[in-house]
DOSETOR-325705 format. One record per residue: x negated, y, z of N, C-alpha, C, O, CB in turn; residue number from 1; residue in three letters. Coordinates in steps of 0.001 Angstrom, whole numbers. Atoms other than C-alpha are relative to their C-alpha. Glycine has a CB too. Layout:
SITE   neast  nnorth     nup  caeast canorth    caup   ceast  cnorth     cup   oeast  onorth     oup  cbeast cbnorth    cbup resi resn
SITE       X       Y       Z       X       Y       Z       X       Y       Z       X       Y       Z       X       Y       Z  NUM  ala
...
end
This chain:
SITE   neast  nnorth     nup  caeast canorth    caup   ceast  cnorth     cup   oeast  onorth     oup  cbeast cbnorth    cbup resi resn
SITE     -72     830   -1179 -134462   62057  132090    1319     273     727    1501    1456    1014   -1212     256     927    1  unk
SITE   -1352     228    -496 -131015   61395  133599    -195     459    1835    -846     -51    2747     497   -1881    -375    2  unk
SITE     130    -723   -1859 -130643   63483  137233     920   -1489     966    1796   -2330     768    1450    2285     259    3  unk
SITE    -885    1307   -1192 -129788   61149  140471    1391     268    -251    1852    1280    -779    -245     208    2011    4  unk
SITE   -1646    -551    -826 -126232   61135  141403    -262     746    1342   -1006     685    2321    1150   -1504     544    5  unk
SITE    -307    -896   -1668 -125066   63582  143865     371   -1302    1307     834   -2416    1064    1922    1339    -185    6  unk
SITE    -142     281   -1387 -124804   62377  147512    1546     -33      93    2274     883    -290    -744    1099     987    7  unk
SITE   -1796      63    -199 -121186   61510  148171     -36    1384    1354    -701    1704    2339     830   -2205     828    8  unk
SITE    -277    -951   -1293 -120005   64204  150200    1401    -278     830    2326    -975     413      69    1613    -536    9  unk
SITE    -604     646   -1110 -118048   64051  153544     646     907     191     222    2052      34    -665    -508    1090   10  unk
SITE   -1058   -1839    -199 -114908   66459  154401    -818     346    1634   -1408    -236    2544    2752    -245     320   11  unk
SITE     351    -651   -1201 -115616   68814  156818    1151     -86     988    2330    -390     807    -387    1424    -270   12  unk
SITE   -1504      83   -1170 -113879   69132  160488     354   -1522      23    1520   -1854    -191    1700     996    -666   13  unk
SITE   -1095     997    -123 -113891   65185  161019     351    -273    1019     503   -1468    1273    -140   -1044    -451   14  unk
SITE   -1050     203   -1308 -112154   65940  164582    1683    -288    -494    2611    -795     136     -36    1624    1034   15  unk
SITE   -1541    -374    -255 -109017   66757  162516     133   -1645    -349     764   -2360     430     973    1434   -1174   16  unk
SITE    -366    1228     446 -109257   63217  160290     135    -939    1110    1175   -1593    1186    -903    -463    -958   17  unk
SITE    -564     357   -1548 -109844   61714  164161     858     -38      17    1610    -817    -567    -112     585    1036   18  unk
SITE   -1959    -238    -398 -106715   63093  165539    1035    -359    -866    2185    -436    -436     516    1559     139   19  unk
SITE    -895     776     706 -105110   61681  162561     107   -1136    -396     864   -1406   -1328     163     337    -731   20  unk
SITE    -120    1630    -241 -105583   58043  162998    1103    -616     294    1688   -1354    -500    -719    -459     983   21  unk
SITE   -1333     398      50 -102837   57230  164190     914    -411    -876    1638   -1374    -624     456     650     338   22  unk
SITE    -678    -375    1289 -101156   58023  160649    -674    -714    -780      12    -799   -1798      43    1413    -446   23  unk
SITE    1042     883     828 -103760   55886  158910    -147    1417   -1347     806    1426   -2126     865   -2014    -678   24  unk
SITE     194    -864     811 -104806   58873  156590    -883     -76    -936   -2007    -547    -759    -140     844     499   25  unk
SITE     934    -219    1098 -106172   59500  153405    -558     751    -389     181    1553    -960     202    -137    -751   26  unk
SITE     569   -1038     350 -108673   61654  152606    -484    -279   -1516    -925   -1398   -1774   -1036     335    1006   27  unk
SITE      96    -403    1388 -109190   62656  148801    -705    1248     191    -670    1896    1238    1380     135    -796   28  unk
SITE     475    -743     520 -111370   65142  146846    1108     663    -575    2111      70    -971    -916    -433    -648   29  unk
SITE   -1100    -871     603 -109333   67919  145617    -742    1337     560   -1382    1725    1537    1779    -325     589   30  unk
SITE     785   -1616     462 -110228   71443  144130   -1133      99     878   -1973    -784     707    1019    1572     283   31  unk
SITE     928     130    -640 -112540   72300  146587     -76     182    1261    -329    1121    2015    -649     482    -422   32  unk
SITE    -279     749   -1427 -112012   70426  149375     116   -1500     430    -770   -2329     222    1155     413     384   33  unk
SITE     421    1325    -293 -110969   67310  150806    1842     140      99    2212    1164     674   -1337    -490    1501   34  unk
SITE    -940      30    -308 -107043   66469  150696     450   -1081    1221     -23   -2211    1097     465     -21   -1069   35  unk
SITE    -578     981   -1033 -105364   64591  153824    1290    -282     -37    2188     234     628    -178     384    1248   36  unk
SITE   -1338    1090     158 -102654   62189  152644     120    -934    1370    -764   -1341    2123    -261   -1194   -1483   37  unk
SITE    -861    1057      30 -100334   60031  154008    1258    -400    -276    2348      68      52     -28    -267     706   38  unk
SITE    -834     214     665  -98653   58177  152203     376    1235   -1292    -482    2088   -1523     911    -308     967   39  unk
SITE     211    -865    1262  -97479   60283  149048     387    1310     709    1114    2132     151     992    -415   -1455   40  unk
SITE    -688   -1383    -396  -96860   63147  151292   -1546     504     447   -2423    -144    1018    1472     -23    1431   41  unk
SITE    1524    -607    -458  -99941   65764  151689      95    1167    1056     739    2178     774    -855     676   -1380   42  unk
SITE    -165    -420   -1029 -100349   67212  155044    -878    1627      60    -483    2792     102    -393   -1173     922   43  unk
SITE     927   -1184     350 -103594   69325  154731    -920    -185    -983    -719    -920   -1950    -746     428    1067   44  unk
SITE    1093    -262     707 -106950   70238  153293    -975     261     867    -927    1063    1799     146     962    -889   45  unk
SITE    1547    -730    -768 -110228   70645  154658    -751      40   -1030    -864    -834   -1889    -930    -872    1276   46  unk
SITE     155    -720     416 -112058   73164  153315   -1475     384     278   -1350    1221    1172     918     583     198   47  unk
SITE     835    -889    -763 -116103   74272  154030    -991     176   -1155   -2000    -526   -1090    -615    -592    1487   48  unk
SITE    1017    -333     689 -117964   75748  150959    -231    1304    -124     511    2210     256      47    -497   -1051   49  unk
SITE     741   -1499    -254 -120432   78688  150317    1124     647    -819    1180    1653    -111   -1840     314    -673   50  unk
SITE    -487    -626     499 -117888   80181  148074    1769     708     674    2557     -46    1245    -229    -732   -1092   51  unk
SITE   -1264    -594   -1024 -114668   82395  149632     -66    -492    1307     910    -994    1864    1500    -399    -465   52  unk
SITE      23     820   -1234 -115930   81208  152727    1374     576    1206    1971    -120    2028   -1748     226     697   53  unk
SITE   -1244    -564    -422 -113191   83375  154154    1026   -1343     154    1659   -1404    1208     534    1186   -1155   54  unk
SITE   -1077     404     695 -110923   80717  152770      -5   -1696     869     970   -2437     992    -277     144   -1930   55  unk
SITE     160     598    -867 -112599   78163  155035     942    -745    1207    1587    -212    2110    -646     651     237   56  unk
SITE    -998     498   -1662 -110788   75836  157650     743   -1297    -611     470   -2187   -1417    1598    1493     738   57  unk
SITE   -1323    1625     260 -107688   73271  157559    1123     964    -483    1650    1907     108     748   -1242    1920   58  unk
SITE    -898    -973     736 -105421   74623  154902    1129    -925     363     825   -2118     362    -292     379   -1738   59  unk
SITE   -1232     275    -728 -101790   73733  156309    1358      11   -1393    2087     929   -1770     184    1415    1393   60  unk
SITE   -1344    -114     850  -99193   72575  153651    1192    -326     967    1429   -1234    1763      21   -1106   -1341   61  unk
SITE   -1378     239    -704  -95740   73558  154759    1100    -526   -1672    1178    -434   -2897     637    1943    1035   62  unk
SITE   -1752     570     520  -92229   71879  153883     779     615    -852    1098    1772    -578    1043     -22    1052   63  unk
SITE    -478    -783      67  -90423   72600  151598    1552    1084     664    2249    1861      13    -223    -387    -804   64  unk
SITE   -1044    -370    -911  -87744   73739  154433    -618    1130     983      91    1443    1939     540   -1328     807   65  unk
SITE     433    -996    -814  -90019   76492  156091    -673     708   -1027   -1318     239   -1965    -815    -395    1229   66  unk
SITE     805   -1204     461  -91206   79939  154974   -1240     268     202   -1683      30    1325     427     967     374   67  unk
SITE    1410    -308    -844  -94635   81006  155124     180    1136     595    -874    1359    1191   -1350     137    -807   68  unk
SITE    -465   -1023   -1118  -93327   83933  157002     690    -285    1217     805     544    2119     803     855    -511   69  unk
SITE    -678     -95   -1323  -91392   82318  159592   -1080     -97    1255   -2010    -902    1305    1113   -1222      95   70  unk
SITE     530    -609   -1321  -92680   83815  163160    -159   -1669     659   -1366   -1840     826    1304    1331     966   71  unk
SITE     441     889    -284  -92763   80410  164387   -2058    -208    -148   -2970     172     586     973    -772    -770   72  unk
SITE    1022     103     979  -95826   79580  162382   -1496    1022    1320   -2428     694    2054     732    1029   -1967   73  unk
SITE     886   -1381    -488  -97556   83170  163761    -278    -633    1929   -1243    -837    2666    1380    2045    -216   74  unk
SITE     290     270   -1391  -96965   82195  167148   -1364   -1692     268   -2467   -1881     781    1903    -298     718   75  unk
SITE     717     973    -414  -98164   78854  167211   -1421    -337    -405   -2057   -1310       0     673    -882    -210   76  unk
SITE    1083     424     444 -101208   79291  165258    -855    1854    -122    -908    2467   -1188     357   -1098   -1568   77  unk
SITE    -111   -1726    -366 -102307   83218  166347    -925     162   -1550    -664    1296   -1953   -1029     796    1986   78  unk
SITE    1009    -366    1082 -104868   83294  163065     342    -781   -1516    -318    -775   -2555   -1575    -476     591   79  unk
SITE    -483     634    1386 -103002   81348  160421     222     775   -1064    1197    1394    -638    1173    -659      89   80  unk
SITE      62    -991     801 -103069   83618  157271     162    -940   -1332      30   -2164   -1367   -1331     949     205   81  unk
SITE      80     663    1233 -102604   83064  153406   -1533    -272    -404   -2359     -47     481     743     853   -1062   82  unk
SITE    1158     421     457 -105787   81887  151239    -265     648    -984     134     548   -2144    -100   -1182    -231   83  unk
SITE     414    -990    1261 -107122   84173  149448    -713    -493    -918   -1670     243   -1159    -741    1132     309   84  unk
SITE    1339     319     728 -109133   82205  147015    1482    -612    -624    1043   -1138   -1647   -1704    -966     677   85  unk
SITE    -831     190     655 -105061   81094  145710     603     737    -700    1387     410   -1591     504    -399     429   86  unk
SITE    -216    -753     829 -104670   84119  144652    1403     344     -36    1803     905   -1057    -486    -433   -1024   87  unk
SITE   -1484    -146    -107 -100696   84297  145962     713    -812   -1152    1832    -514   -1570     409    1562     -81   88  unk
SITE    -534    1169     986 -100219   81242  143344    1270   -1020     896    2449   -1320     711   -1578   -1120    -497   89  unk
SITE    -943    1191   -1108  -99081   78745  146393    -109     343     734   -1237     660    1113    -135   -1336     344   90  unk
SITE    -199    -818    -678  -97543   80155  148791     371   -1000    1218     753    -639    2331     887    1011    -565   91  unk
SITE    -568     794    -744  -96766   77223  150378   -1188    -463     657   -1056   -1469    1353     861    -934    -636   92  unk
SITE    1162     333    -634 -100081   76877  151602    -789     850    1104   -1044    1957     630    -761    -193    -967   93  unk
SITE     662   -1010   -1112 -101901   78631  154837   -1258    -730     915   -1510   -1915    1132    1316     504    1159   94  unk
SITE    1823     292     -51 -105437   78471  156096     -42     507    1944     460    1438    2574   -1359    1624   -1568   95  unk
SITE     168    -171   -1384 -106343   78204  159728   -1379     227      70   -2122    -747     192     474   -1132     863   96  unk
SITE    1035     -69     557 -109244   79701  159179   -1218    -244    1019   -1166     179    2174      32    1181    -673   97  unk
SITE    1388    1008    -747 -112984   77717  160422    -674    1361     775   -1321     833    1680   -1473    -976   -1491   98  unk
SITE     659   -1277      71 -114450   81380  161213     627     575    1425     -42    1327    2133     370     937   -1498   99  unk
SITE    -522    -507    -602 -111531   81912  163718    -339    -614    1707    -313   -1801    2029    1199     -19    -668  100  unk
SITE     551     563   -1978 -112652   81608  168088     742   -1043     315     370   -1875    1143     384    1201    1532  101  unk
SITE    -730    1171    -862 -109753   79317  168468     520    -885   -1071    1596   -1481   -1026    1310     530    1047  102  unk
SITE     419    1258    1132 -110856   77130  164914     740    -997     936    1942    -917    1190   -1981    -436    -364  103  unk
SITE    -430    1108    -673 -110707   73877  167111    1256    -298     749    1912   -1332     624    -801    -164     714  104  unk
SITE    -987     269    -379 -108139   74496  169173    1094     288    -855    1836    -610    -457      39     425    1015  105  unk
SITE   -1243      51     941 -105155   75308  166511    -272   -1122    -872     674   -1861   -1143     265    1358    -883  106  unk
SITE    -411    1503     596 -106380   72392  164468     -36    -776     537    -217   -1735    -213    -486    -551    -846  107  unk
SITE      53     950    -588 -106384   70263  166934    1954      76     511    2751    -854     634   -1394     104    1136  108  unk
SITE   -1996     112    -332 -102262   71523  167936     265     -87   -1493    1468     167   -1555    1105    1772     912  109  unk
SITE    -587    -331    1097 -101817   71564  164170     221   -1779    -109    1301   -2345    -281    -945    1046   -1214  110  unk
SITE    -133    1644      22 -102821   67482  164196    1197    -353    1081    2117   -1018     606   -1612    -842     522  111  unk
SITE    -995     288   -1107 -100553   67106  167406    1585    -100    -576    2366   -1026    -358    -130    1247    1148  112  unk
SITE    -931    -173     381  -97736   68637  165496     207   -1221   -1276    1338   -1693   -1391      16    1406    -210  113  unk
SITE    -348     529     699  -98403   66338  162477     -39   -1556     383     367   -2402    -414    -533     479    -931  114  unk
SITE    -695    1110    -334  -98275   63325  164503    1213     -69     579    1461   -1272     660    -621    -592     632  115  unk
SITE   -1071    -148    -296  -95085   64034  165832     925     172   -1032    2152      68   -1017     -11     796     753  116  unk
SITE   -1367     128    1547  -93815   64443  162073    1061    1371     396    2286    1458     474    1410   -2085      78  117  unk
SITE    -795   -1248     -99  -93172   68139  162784     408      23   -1744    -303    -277   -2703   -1040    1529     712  118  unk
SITE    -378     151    1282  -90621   68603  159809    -561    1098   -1091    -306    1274   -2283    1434     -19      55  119  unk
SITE     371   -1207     852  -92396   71544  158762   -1450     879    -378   -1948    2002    -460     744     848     551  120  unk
SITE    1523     270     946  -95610   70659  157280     596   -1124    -615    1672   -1678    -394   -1709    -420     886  121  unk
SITE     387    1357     982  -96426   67913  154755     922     434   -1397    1701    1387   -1396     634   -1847     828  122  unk
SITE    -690    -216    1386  -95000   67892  151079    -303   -1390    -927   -1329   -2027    -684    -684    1492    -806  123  unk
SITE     831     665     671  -95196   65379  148391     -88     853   -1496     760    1415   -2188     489   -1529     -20  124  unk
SITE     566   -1031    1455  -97046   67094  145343    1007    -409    -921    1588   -1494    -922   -1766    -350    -798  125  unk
SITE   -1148     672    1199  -94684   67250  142207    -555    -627    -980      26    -747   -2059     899    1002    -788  126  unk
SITE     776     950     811  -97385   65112  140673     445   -1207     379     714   -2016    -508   -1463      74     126  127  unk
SITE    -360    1136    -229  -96422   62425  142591    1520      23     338    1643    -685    1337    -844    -526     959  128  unk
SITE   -1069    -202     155  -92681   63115  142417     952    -753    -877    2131    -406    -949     -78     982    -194  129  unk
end
């Protein structure tokens, strides 16, 4: 006997997809998460399953014109950290993590920044390159 289909599932955090209206955004399935396009350039990820829950939140692709070390970054987002579930593969990626007291408020300045077309997020994947 052939099992139902799964339930479409819905990204988590949809305050951030909200705040990104503006941008007319695309949300996609990807690894395990939810990717947030626009246009061929990918901004973030939202992120909320039982597994590395650590790893949890709005994963933050930066530019390639910023470090994931630059102090900027630290300041403006006091809990922004790498993702441990990448295993130091992509480094270009950082996790604002769902777990953290001021969750809402950094993704909510993180959307602020990406409507303003801060230059230092978004990427376009070298898939679509």
């Amino acid at each position: 006997m052939p099992r139902p289909p799964k339930p479409k599932q819905k990204a988590p955090y949809p305050f951030v997809v909200e705040a990104l209206m503006p941008l007319s955004p695309e949300v996609r399935r990807m690894f395990s998460g939810f990717a947030v396009y626009v246009g061929d350039h990918l901004l973030c990820m939202l992120r909320d399953r039982p597994t590395f829950p650590q790893d949890n939140g709005v994963w933050l692709v930066l530019s390639e014109t910023i470090s994931p070390k630059d102090p900027t970054l630290r300041r403006e987002f006091p809990s922004i950290r790498t993702i441990e579930l990448l295993g130091g593969q992509i480094g270009h990626w950082l996790v604002i993590p769902s777990d953290s007291s001021s969750f809402e408020l950094e993704a909510l300045h993180a959307c602020d920044l990406l409507l303003r077309h801060d230059p230092r997020f978004g990427r376009v994947p070298k898939s679509r390159k």
